[in-house]
C-alpha positions, 0 to 999 in steps of 0.5 A, a space after each residue: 500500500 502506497 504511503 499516500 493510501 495508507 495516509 488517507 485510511 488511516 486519516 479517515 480511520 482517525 476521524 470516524 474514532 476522534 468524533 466517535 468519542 465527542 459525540 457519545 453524550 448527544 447520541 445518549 440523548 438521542 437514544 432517549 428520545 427514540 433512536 433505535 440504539 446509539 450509531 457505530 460511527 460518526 458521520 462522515 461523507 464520502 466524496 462524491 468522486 469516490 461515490 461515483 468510483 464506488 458505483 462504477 466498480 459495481 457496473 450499477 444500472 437499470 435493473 439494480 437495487 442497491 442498499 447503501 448501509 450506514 447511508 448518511 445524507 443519502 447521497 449513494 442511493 441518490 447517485 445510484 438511481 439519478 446518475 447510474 440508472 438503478 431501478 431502485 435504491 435504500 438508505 439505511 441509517 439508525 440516526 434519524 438526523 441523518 435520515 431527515 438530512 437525506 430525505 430532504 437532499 431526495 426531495 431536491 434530487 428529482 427521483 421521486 419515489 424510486 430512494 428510500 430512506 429507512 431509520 434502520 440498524 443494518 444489522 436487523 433490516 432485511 436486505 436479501 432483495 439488493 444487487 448491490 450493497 454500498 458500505 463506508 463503516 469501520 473494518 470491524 463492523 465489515 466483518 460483524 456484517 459479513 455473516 449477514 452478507 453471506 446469509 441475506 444476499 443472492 450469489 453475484 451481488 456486488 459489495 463495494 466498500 469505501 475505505 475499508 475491506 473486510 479482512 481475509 476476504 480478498 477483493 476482487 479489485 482494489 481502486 485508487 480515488 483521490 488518494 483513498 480506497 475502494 474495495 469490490 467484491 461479489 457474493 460467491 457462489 453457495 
């Protein structure tokens, strides 16, 4: 790995950690107030270079439904279907501020109702209709997600994963955007 690429993951790693701390006494209000549990991780948007890159690698079109998990202001589902042509798209984040934030950006988007925001954990939400599942999480709730992955989604879906991969899982490609990293891989078959 490149001393820049190691830079950047580490960076993004260092970020998600350092405001994962600050944030814990809003988000323990949060929960008070009905959120389903407090999130994994802070919020931190991807770029919209890698967002195309992520949706690129994954040759995402018009018979595509992609599930973004951890989705934020919703800028992957929006892409999916407004850039790429996906016949449908789900966001899916236990924040309801970041659902409002997305659900707003849709409503200026113009794709009506082919996106979908849900106020989900991914790990409960079922999500065995995706072709495509889009993931920016830290590496560890990668692999707590992997037994989901494996279980739920159909032979030949494709996963995409900014930043981080998914520890022995070997991606099938490996990309370079911007200094950062995007991982590709398939569900095999059964």
């Amino acid at each position: 790995m490149s001393l820049m690429l190691r830079s950047n993951a580490l960076c993004d790693l260092a970020l998600i950690l350092s405001l994962a701390v600050p944030a814990a006494p809003a988000l323990a209000g949060q929960a008070a107030q009905g959120t389903l549990r407090s999130p994994d991780v802070i919020f931190v948007p991807t770029p919209p270079e890698v967002v195309a890159a992520m949706l690129k690698v994954a040759k995402v079109g018009k018979g595509d439904i992609v599930f973004d998990l951890g989705s934020g202001d919703g800028r992957i589902p929006i892409a999916a279907v407004k850039d790429f042509g996906a016949a449908r798209a789900t966001g899916i984040d236990i924040d309801p501020q970041r659902i409002k934030e997305a659900n707003a950006n849709l409503q200026k988007s113009g794709v009506g109702d082919r996106v979908r925001f849900l106020n989900q954990d991914l790990f409960e939400t079922n999500i065995s209709e995706a072709t495509v599942v889009t993931l920016y999480l830290l590496p560890s709730l990668n692999l707590k997600l992997m037994p989901k992955l494996m279980k739920e989604l159909k032979p030949g879906t494709r996963i995409v994963s900014h930043a981080f991969d998914m520890g022995d899982w070997v991606p099938e490609q490996t990309l370079e955007v911007e200094g950062r990293r995007v991982f590709y891989w398939t569900i095999p078959k059964r």
